[in-house]
N, C-alpha and C positions, 0 to 999 in steps of 0.2 A: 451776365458775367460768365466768363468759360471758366471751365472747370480744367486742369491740371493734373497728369498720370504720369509714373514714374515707365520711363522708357529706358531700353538699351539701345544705344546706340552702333554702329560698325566700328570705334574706336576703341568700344567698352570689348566687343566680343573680340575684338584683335589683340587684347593685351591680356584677354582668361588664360592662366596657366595650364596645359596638359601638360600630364603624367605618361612619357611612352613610354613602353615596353621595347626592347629590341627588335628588329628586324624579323627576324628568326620566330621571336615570339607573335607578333604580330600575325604574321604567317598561319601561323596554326591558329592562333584565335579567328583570321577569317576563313580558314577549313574548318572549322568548327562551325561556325555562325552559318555560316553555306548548308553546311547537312542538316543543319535542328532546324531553323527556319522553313528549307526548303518541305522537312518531312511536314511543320506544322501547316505552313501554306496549302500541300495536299491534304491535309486532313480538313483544314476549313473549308478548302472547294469541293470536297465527298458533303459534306453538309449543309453548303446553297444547294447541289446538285439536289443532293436527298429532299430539301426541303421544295425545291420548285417540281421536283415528282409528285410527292403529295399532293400539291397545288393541282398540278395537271391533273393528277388521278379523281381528286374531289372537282374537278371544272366539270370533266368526264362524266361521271356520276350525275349533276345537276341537268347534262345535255340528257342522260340515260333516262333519268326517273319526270321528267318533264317533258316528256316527246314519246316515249315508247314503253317506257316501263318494261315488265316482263309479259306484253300481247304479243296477240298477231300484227301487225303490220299493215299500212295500208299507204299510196302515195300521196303529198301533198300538195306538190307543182311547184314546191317552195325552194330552188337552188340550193339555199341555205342549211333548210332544213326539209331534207327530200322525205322522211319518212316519220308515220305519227302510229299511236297504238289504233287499232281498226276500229275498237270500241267509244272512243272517247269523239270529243267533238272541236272542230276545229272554228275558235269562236273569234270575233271580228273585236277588237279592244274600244272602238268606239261606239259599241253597242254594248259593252260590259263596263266601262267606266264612265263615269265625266270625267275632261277635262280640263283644265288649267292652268294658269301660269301667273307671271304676276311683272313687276316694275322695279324701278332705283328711284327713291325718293334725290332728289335735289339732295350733292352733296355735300351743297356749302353750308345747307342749314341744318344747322345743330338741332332744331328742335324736331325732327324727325329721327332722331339715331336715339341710341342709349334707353330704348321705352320696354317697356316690359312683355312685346310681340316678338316671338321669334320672328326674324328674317331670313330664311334659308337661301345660301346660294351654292350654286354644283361642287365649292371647295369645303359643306359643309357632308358630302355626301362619300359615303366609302363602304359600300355596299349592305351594310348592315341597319342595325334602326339608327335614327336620328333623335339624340339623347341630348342636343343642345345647336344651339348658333353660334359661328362667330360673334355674327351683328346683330342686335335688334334694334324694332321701330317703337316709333310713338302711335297712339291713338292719332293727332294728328296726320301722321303719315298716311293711315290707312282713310282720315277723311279726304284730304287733299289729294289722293292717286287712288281712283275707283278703281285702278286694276290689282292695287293691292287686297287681296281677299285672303280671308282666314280659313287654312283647309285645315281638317279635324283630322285625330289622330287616326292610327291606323291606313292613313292615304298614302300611296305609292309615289315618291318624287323621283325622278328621269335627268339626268342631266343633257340638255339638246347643245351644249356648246362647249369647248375648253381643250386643250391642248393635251397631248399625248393620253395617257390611258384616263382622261376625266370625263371625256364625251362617252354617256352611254352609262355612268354608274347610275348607281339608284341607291333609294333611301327610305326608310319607313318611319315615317314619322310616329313620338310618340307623346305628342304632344300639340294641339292647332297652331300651325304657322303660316306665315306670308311665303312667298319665294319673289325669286329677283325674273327678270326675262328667259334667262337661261336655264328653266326648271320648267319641266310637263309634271305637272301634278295628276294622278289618276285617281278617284275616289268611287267605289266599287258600287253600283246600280244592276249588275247583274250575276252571270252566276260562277263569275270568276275570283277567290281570295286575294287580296289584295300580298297577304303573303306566298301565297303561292306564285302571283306573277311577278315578286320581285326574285324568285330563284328562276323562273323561266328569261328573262329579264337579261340575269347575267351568265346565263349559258348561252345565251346567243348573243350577246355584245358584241360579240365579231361581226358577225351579219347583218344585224343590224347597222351600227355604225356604216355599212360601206353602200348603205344607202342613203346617206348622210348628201345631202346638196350644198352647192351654193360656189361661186368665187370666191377662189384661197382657200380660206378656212373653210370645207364643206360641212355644215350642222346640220345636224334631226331637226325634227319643227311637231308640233302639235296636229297638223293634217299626218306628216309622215306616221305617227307614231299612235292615231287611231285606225289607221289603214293596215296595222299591223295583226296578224293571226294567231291565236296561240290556241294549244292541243289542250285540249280541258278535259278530265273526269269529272265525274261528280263530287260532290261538295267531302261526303265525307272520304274519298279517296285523297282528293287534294291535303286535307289534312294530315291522311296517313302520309303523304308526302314529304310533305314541310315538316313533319316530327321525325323521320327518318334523315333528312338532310339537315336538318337540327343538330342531330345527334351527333350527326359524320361531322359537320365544321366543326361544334365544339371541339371534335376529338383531335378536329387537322389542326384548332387553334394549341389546343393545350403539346401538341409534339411540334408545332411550329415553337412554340414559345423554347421548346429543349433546345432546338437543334439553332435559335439565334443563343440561348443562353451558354451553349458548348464554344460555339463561333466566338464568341467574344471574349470568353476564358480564352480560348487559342490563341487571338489576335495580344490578350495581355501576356499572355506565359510567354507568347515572341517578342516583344518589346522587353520583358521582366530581363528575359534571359539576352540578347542584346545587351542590356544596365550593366548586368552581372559579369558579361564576357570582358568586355571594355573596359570594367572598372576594376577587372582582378579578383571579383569575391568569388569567382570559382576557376579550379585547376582545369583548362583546357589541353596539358603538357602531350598528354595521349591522345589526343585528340582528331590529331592530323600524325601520315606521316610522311609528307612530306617537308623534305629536308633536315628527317630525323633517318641519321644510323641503325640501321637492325642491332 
């Protein structure tokens, strides 16, 4: 049985009474509405601006403190990433991790979904840890598809396929889950942190990704992405690392959170004030003067 909602019609909105103003009035209320808007408009676009500066500034930083830090220098042959600290060591990912991946259980059958395994797939992934799934499986699931396997927490998840900026995030799991085809799992057997190599990870996303193969859609793959080098300190350096760039996101998250929480005030105080022009509850008379007498 369907269900039934009360609609407006084009007859209904043809017959609402407006209230006009004059001519004259008019006029000035849209010189008015033209300047406030326009000024508010510029102020929200100073604060995407500002806020995608940050963004770049902390990309920067993660490029800085995971490739060179404050050494000397040395070459790496890498196009991408042509220079590394001279001290450190430039270590091969499929000789510091295993890897990983996994399958889609059959989607017809219900008795694989809804179980109490996380299921991860690359839309579950947004560079930070992985604090839940959209989907999960059943016990089942993971008997019927051996490629479904259960990686332990603290393992680095990759996303090797997905549309516009999802090829190439990564995830840290914080909790044992499955993943779907679409996911390189890396689980740390040598002397690289698993947190460490998710900030090195996505300072080079660019580069990475544009080694991406394949017809149409080019994806990463599990060979590409043990083939891959990354600039290592030693253990307790790396950490001073990852708690330094801790530090700095927190700080880019809590002034990002200002500069949407300004934007959206903006965005209402121009609709508010729109309400208000329109409907008379404030004096625009001075407002404009055109086609007002000195």
């Amino acid at each position: 049985m369907g269900v039934s909602y009360p609609a407006i019609n084009a007859a209904d909105i043809g017959n609402l009474p407006i209230t006009l103003p004059d001519k004259e009035e008019q006029r000035r209320i849209a010189d008015f509405l033209d300047a406030e808007t326009a000024r508010i408009d510029d102020l929200r676009q100073k604060f995407i601006r500002q806020l995608a500066l940050l963004q770049n500034q902390f990309h920067e930083k993660m490029r800085f403190w995971t490739t060179v830090a404050n050494d000397e220098v040395k070459p790496t042959m890498i196009p991408w990433m042509p220079e590394m600290s001279s001290g450190w060591s430039l270590l091969k990912v499929g000789h510091q991790f295993m890897t990983g991946s996994g399958t889609t259980p059959t989607s017809t059958v219900a008795e694989y979904f809804d179980g109490p395994y996380w299921w991860v797939n690359s839309s579950d992934l947004n560079d930070g840890e992985v604090t839940s799934s959209e989907k999960t499986i059943t016990n089942k699931a993971i008997v019927d598809f051996p490629a479904l396997k259960l990686h332990g927490p603290g393992s680095l998840v990759i996303a090797m396929y997905g549309q516009g900026a999802t090829k190439g995030k990564v995830g840290l799991l914080t909790n044992s889950a499955c993943v779907n085809q679409a996911c390189c799992v890396l689980s740390p057997v040598g002397e690289i942190s698993t947190q460490y190599a998710r900030y090195w990870f996505r300072a080079h996303k660019e580069g990475i990704v544009m080694l991406a193969q394949g017809a149409g859609q080019p994806n990463l793959s599990q060979e590409l992405i043990r083939s891959l080098r990354i600039p290592t300190p030693d253990l307790g350096k790396q950490q001073r690392i990852v708690s330094h760039l801790t530090r700095a996101e927190d700080q880019l998250s809590r002034r990002s959170h200002l500069f949407r929480m300004r934007e959206t005030l903006l965005a209402e105080r121009r609709q508010a004030l729109i309400t208000a022009a329109v409907t008379g509850q404030i004096d625009v008379s001075t407002a404009s003067g055109r086609g007002i007498e000195e």
